[in-house]
C-alpha positions as CSV (number, residue, x, y, z in Angstrom):
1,X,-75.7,-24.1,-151.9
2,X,-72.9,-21.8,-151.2
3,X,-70.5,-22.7,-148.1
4,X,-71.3,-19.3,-146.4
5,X,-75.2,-20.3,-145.9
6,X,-75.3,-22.3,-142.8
7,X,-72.9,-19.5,-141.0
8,X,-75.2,-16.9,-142.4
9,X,-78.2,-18.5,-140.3
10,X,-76.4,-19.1,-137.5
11,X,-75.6,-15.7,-137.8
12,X,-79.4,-14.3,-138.2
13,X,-80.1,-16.6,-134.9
14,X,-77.3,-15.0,-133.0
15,X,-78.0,-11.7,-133.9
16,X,-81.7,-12.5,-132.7
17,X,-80.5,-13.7,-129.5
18,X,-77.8,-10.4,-129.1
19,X,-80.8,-8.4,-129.6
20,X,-83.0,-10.0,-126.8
21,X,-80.4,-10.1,-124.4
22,X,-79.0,-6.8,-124.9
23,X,-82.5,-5.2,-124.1
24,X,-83.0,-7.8,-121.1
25,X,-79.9,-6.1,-120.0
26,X,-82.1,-2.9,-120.2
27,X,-84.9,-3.8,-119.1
28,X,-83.4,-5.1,-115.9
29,X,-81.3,-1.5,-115.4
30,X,-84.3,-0.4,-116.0
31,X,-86.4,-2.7,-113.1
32,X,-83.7,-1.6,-110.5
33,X,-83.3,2.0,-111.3
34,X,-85.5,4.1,-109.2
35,X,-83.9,7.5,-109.8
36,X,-87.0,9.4,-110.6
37,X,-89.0,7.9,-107.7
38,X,-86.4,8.6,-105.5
39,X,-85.9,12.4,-106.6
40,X,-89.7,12.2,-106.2
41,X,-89.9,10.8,-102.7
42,X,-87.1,13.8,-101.5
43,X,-89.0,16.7,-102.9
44,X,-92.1,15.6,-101.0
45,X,-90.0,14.8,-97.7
46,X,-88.3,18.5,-98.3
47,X,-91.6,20.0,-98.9
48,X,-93.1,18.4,-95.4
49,X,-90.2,19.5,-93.6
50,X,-90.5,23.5,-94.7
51,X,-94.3,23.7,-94.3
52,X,-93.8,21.9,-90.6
53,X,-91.1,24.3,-90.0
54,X,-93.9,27.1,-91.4
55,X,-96.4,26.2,-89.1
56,X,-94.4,26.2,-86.3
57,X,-92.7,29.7,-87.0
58,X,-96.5,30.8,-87.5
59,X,-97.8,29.1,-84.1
60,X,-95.2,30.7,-82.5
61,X,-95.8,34.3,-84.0
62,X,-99.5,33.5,-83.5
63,X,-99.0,32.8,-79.6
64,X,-96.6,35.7,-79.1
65,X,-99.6,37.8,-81.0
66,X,-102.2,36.6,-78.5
67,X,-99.8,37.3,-75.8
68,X,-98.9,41.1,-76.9
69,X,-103.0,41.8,-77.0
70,X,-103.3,40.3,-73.1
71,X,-100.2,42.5,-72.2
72,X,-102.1,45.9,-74.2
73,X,-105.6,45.1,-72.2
74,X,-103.7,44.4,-68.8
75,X,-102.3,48.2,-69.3
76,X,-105.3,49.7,-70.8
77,X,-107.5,48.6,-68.1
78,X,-104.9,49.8,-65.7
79,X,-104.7,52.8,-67.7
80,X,-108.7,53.7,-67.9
81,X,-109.8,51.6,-64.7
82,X,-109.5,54.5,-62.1
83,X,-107.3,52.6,-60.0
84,X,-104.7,55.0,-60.9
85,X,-104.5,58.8,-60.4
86,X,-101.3,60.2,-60.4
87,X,-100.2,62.1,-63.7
88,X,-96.7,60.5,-64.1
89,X,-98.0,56.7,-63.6
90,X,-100.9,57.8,-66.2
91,X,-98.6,59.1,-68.8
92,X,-96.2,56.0,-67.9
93,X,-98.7,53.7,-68.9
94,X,-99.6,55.5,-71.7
95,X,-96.0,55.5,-73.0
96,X,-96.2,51.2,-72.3
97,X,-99.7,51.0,-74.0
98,X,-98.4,52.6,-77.1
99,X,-94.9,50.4,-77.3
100,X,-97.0,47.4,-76.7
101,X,-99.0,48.5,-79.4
102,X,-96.4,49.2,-81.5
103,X,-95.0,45.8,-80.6
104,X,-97.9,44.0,-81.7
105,X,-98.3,45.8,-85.0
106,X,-95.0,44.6,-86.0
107,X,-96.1,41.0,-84.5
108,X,-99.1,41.1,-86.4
109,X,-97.1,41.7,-89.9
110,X,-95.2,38.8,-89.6
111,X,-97.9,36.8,-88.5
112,X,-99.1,37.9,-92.1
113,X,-95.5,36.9,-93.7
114,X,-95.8,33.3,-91.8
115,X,-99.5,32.6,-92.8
116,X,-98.1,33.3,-96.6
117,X,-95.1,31.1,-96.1
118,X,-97.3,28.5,-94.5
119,X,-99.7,28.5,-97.6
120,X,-97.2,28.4,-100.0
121,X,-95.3,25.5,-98.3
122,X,-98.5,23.4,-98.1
123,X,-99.1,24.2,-101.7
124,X,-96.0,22.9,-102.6
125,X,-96.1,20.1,-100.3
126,X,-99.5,19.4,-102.0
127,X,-97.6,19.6,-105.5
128,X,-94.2,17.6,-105.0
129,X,-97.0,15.0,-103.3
130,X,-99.2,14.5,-106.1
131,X,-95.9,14.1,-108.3
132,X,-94.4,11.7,-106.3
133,X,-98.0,9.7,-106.7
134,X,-97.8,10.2,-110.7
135,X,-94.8,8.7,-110.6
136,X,-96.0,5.9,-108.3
137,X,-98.7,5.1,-110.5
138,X,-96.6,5.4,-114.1
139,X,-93.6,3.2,-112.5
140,X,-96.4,1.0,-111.6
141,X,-97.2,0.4,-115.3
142,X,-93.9,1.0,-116.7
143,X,-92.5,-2.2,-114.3
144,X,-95.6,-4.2,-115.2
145,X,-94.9,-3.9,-118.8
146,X,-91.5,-4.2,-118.7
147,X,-91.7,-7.4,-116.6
148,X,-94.0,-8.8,-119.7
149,X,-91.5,-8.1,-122.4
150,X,-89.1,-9.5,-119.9
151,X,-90.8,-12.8,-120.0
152,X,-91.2,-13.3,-123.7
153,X,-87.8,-11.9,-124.2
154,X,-86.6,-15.3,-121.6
155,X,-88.9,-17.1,-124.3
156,X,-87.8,-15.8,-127.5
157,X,-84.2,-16.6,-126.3
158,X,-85.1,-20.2,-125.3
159,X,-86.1,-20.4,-128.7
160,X,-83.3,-19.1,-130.7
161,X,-81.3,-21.4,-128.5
162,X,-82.7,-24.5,-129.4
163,X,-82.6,-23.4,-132.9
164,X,-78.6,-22.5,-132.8
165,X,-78.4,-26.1,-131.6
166,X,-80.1,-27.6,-134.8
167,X,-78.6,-24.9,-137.1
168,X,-74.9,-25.8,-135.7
169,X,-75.4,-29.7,-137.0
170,X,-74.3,-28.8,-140.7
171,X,-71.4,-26.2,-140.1
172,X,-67.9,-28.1,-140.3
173,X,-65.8,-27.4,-137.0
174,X,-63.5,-25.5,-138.5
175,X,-65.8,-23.2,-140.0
176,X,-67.5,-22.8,-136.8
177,X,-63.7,-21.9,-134.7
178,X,-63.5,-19.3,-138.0
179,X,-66.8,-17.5,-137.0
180,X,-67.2,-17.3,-133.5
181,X,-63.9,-15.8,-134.1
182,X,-64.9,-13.4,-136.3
183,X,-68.0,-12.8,-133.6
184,X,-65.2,-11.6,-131.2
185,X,-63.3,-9.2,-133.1
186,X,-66.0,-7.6,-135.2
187,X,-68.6,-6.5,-132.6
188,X,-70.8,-9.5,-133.3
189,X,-71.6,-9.7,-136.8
190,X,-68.9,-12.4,-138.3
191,X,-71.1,-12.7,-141.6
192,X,-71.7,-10.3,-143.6
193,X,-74.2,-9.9,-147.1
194,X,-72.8,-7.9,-150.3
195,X,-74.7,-5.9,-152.7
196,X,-74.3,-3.8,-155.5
197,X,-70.8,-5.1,-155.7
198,X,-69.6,-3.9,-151.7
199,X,-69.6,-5.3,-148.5
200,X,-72.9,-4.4,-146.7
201,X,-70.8,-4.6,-143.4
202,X,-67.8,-2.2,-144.5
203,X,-68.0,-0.9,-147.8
204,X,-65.6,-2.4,-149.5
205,X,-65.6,-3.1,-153.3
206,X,-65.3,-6.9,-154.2
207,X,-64.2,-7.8,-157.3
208,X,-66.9,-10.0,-160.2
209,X,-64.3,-12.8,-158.9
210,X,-65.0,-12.6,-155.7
211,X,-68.5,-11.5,-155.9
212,X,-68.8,-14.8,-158.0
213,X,-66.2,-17.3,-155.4
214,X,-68.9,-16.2,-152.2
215,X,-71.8,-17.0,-154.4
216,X,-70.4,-20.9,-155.2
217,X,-67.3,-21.8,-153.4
218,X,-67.4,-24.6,-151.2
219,X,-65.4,-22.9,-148.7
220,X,-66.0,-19.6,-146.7
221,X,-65.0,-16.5,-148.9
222,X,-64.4,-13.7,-146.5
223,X,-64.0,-9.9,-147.4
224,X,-61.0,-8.2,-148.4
225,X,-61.0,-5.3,-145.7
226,X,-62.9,-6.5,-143.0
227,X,-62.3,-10.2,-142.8
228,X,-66.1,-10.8,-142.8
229,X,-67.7,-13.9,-144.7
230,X,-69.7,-13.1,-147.4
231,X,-73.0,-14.6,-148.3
232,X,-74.6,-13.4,-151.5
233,X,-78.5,-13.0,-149.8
């Protein structure tokens, strides 16, 4: 059994346990990131506040409407009640019946514009809220699920640890300072496996001697370029 074996599974084990806690890190960026619901809850909030500010510009118009047509029959029953006789009141209140007329045509087109504005605000009021529900609900079962994985990720790495511990036994201590140094500088991954006559980490070409000194030497053989251990897998 070549040297490099033991550091090679303690190597598979801690590449397991990098793994699981690299996407709990995730998943918990994940569980506290509530961008999209946010965004969501904002849109509906700015959507409530334009169609309020709709219907009230189109209450207003509407009571400034209904006002204008009490004004118009105040003057036209002054105008055709017989109260008044003389020509130049008559043809004064003719002149005021058709400005308030006049008036009210214009109040009556935006009345129309408001109406419009006030549908389309409630439409989209109606749209940014059943969005913000989607989201609700897919969140929902996006946290649920992630919260499982979470769990069996916790268990997965209880497991890895407690085989670390039993597959540390066998490695000598100085082996052991060599490749948790080699962990530190090369992102991790302090053993590496060789094929086809090159490093599977780097690249680099070993030689049939060295190919042959990882396969049976009783100490660690490391590669040329990158420093790694090799273990012929």
């Amino acid at each position: 059994m070549s040297a490099a074996l033991g550091l090679y599974r303690l190597q598979q084990i801690d590449s397991q346990i990098d793994s699981a806690r690299a996407r709990l890190e995730s998943i918990q960026q994940a569980l506290a990131n509530d961008a999209e619901l946010q965004e969501a809850l904002s849109r509906a909030e700015s959507a409530a506040r334009v169609q309020n500010e709709a219907e009230k510009k189109q209450r207003t118009i509407e009571a400034e409407t209904q006002g204008q047509r009490v004004k118009i029959e105040q003057a036209e029953s002054s105008l055709y009640g017989g109260a008044v006789h003389n020509p130049k009141e008559l043809q004064d209140l003719q002149r005021d019946v058709a400005s308030l007329k006049k008036h009210l045509s214009t109040l009556e087109d935006r009345l129309l514009e408001a109406m419009l504005a006030s549908e389309s605000a409630a439409s989209s009021l109606n749209e940014a809220r059943a969005a913000q529900t989607q989201i609700e609900a897919q969140r929902g079962d996006q946290m649920r699920g992630l919260a499982s994985e979470q769990s069996e990720l916790l268990r997965q790495i209880d497991r890895y640890t407690s085989e670390r511990k039993a597959a540390l036994a066998p490695i000598p201590d100085e082996s052991l300072t060599i490749y948790e140094s080699l962990r530190r500088e090369r992102r991790g991954l302090a053993v590496a496996t060789f094929s086809d006559g090159s490093c599977n980490a780097c690249g680099a070409t070993l030689t049939p001697a060295q190919q042959q000194s990882a396969r049976h030497s009783s100490q660690p053989i490391h590669c040329p370029t990158c420093g790694r251990v090799l273990f012929a897998n």
